[in-house]
Each structure stands twice: as C-alpha cells, then as structure tokens.
N, C-alpha and C positions, 0 to 999 in steps of 0.2 A: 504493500500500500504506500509505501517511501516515494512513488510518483502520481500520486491522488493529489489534491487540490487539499489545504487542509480543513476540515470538518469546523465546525463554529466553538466546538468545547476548547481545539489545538490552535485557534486561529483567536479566541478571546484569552488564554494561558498564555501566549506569546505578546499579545496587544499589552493586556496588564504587566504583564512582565518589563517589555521595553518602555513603557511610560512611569513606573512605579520606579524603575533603576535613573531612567534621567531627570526625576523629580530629586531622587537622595542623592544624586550625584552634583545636583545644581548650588550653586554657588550662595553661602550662608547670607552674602553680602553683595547680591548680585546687580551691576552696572545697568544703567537703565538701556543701552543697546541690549544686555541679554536676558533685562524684563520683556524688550519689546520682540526680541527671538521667540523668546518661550511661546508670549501669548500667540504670536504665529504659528508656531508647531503645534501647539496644542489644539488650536483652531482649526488649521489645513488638515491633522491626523484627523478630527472628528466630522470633518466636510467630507472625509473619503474613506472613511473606514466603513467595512458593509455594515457590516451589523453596529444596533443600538445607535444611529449616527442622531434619527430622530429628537432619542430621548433624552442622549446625553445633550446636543444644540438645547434642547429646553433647561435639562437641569445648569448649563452653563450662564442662561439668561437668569433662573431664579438666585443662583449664587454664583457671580463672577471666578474667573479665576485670581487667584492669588498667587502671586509671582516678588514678592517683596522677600524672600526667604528660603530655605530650603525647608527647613520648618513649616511655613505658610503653603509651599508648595506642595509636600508631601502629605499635610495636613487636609488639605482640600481634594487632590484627589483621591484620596482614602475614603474621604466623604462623597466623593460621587460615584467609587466604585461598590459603596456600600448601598446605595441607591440601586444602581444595576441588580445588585446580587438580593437586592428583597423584591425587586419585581422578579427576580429568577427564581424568588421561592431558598435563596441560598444563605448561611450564615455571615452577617456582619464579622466585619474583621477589626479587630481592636488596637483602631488607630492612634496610641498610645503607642504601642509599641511597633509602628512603621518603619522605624532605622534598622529596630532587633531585625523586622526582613530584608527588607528592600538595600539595607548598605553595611552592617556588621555579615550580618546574618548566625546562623547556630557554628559555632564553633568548633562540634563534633563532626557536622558534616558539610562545614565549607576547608577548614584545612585539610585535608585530604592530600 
C-alpha cells in the first residue's frame, strides 16, 4: 500500500505533526517579518489542505491566530486541534503539556 494516496487518518497524523513541530520550533521572541510568515503559512496550509479546511477557516475567524510566541503559538493550535478532535468524536489533548510533545518529547523513546 506504500504507493496508495495516503488515507485521511495518515494524511491528518502527518498534517498535525508538521504544524505542531513548527509551532514548538518557532521563535520564543519572534521578529515581526516571521509573525507575518507564520500567519501566511498557517493561512495558505489551511486554504489547501483537503480535509477540515472549512472548519478550521471558521475556527480561525472565531479565535485569531497567535503568533507573538512560541508559547502563544503552540498554545492556540493545541486549541484548534482540540476543536477538530471533538467534532471527530476524539480525546482532547492536554495542552499544558504541548513542549512534553511537540519539542522535548519522552525521553525513553526519543533518545534512541
């Protein structure tokens, strides 16, 4: 199946993942050129990503992004993927502890 299109569950694991990692990777103290980046990226990803492009354009209107932080920014989309994940019927993720994932991670099974 390695030359299949990927399915919505491998193609939203991959979406969350590359957006969760460049939010903790973003700059604590970030220059208003790479406030004004983000909010592009973040924008054009959700203009053209298939899936949820709808929902998330809405929940973008009801709570702006935040880009003053990597704090603010990992913060916020924690909160709209926790949005996603209760219209999927899925467990809230406990965005308190977004670095423990997204940029330390588990120590047992990232040093390796």
């Amino acid at each position: 199946m390695e030359n299949c299109p990927a399915d919505s569950v491998t193609l939203g694991k991959a979406a969350w993942t590359l957006l969760h990692t460049t939010a903790a990777y973003y700059p604590d103290r970030p220059a208003p050129s790479q406030m004004d980046s983000m909010r592009a990226f973040m924008t054009s990803f959700i203009d053209n990503y298939p899936c949820f492009s709808k929902e998330f354009k809405q929940y973008m209107i009801e709570e702006p992004i935040r880009v003053g932080s990597r704090k603010k920014l990992s913060e916020w989309l924690c909160r709209q993927h926790n949005k996603v994940n209760e219209k999927l019927g899925k467990p809230a993720f406990d965005c308190k502890i977004v670095f423990d994932r997204w940029l330390q991670g588990s120590s047992k099974e990232c040093d390796q």
